[in-house]
C-alpha positions as CSV (number, residue, x, y, z in Angstrom):
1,X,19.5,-25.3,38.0
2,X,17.1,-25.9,34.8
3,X,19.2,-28.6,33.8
4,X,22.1,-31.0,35.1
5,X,25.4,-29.5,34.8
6,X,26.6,-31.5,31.5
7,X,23.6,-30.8,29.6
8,X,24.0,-27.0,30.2
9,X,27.5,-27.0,29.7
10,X,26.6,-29.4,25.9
11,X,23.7,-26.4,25.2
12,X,26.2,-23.3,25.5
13,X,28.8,-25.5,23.8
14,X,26.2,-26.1,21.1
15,X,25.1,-22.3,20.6
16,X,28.9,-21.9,20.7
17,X,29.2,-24.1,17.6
18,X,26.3,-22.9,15.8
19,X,27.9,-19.2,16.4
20,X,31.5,-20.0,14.7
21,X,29.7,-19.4,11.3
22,X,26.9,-16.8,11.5
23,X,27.0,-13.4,11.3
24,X,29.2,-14.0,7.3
25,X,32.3,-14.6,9.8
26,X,34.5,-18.2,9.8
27,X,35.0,-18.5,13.1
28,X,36.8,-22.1,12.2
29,X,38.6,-21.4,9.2
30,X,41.4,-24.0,9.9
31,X,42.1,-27.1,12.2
32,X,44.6,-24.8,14.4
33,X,40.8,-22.9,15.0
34,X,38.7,-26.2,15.3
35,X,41.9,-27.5,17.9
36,X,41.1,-24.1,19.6
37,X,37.6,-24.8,20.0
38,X,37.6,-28.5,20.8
39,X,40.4,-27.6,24.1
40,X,37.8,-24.2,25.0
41,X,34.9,-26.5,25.1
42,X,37.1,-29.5,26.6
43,X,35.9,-32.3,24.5
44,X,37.5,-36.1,24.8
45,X,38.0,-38.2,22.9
46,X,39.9,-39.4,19.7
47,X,41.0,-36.5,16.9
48,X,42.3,-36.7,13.5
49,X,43.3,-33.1,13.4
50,X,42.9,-32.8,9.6
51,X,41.1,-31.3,7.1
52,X,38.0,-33.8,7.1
53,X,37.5,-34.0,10.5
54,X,37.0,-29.8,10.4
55,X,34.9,-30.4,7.4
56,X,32.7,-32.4,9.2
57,X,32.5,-30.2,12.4
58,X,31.6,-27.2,9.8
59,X,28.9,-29.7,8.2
60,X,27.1,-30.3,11.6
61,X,26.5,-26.4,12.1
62,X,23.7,-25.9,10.3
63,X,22.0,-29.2,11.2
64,X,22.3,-28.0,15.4
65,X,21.7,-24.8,14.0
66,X,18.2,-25.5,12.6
67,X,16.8,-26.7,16.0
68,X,16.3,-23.0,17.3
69,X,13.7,-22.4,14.8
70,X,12.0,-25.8,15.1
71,X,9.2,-26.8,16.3
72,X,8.8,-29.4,19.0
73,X,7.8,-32.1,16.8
74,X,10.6,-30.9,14.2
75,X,13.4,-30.6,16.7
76,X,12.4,-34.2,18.1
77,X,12.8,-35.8,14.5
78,X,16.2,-34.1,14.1
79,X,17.6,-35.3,17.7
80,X,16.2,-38.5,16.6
81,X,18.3,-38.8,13.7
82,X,22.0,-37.5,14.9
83,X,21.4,-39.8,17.6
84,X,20.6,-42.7,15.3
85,X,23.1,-41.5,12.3
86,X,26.4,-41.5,15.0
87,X,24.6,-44.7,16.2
88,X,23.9,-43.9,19.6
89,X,24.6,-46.1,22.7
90,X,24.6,-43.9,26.2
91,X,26.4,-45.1,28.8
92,X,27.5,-43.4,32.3
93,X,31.3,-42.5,32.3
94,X,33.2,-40.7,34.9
95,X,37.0,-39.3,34.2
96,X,38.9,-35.7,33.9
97,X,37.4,-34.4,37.1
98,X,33.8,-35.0,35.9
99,X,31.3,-37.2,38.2
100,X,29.1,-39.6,36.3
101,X,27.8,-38.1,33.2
102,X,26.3,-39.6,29.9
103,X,28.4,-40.3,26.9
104,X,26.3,-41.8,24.0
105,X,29.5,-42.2,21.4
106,X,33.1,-44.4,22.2
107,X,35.8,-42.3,22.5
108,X,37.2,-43.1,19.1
109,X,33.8,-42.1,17.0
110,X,34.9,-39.3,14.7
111,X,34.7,-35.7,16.5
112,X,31.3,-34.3,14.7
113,X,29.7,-37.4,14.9
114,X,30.7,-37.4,19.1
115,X,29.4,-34.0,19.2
116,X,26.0,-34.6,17.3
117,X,25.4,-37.0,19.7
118,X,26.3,-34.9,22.8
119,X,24.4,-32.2,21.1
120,X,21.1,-33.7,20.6
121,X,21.5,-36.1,23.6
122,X,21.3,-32.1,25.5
123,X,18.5,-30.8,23.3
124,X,16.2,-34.0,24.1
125,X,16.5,-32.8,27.6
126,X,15.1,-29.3,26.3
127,X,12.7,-31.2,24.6
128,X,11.3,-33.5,27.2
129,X,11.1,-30.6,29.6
130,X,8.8,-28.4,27.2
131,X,11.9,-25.5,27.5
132,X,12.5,-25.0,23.3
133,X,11.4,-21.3,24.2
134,X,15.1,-21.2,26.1
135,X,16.3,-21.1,22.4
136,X,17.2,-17.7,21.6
137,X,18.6,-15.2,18.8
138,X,20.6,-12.3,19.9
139,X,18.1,-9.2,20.6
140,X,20.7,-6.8,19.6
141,X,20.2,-5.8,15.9
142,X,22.9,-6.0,14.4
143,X,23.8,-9.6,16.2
144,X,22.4,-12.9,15.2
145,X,24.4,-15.3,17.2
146,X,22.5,-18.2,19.4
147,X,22.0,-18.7,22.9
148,X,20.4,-20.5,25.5
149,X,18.5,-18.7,28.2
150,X,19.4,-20.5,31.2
151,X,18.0,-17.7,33.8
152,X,15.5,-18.4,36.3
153,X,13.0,-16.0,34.8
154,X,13.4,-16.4,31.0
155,X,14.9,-12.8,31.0
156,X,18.2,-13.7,28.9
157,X,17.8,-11.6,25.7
158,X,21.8,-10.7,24.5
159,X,24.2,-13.6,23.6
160,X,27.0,-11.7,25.8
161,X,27.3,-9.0,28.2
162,X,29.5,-7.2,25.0
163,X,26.1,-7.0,22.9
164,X,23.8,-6.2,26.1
165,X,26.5,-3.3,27.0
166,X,26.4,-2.4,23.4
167,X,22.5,-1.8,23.3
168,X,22.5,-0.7,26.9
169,X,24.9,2.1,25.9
170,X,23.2,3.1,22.6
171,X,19.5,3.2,24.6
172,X,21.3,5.8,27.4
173,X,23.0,8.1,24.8
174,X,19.6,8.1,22.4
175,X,17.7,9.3,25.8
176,X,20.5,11.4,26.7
177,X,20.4,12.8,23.1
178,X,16.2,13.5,23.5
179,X,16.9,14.9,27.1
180,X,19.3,18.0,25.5
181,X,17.3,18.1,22.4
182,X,14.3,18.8,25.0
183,X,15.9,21.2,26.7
């Protein structure tokens, strides 16, 4: 394992979040979707299940978003400022099954602001540990969704096995195409 369990399991969630709005798709259109997301990902904590807390979860996006095409330096000054903008204080906490893991945020900090923290709290991991070329964009081409290639040998290239299938498939019929063409 590249990294402990909770900071793998606050990267996929973060590529998760970042890929509810690419591709010209809404993937959180409404709080019922946001309520979705928040259970799928399993985050505590305090909700206001309304309209601004969604708005706010939607704003964050593109800020998490921007650290896959930053540089070290950049992505550093970015994780440097959710931490300091949801004012930051980590602590150990244990509860819902979970050993000791870091929570930077109390319980009843708004819902982006809890998941900027846990976000970037994840990504100064990938920072300190040099691994910002684990930051990935879909290889299939008509995909641009986010992921983090957690493999052993940096060989993760698709976001799912749905788009590595999809492009696995396409490459077998174009060679099985040129094979009958070339006989």
């Amino acid at each position: 394992m590249l990294f402990s369990h909770d900071t793998e399991v606050s990267l996929a969630c973060a590529a998760a979040l970042v890929n509810t709005g690419r591709g010209g798709h809404e993937e959180l259109p409404d709080v019922a979707a946001l309520d979705r997301f928040v259970d799928e990902w399993q985050w505590t904590g305090d909700r206001t299940h309304d309209r601004a807390e969604l708005d706010a979860v939607r704003a964050l996006r593109p800020r998490v978003a921007r650290l896959w095409d930053m540089t070290a330096d950049e992505a550093a000054d970015l994780v440097n400022t959710l931490l300091r903008d949801a004012d930051a204080q980590p602590q150990l906490v244990k509860h819902d099954g979970w050993d000791y893991h870091i929570h930077a945020t109390r319980p009843d900090v708004p819902l982006a602001d809890r998941m900027a923290v846990d976000i970037a709290m994840a990504f100064a991991d990938v920072i300190r540990s040099g691994q910002l070329g684990r930051l990935r964009v879909c290889a299939a081409a008509d995909c641009d969704d986010v992921h983090i290639d957690l493999s052993k040998n940096h060989s993760r290239r698709f976001c799912s096995t749905t788009c590595a299938n999809r492009v696995n498939v396409a490459a077998y019929r174009e060679r099985r195409s040129a094979e009958s063409d070339a006989i």
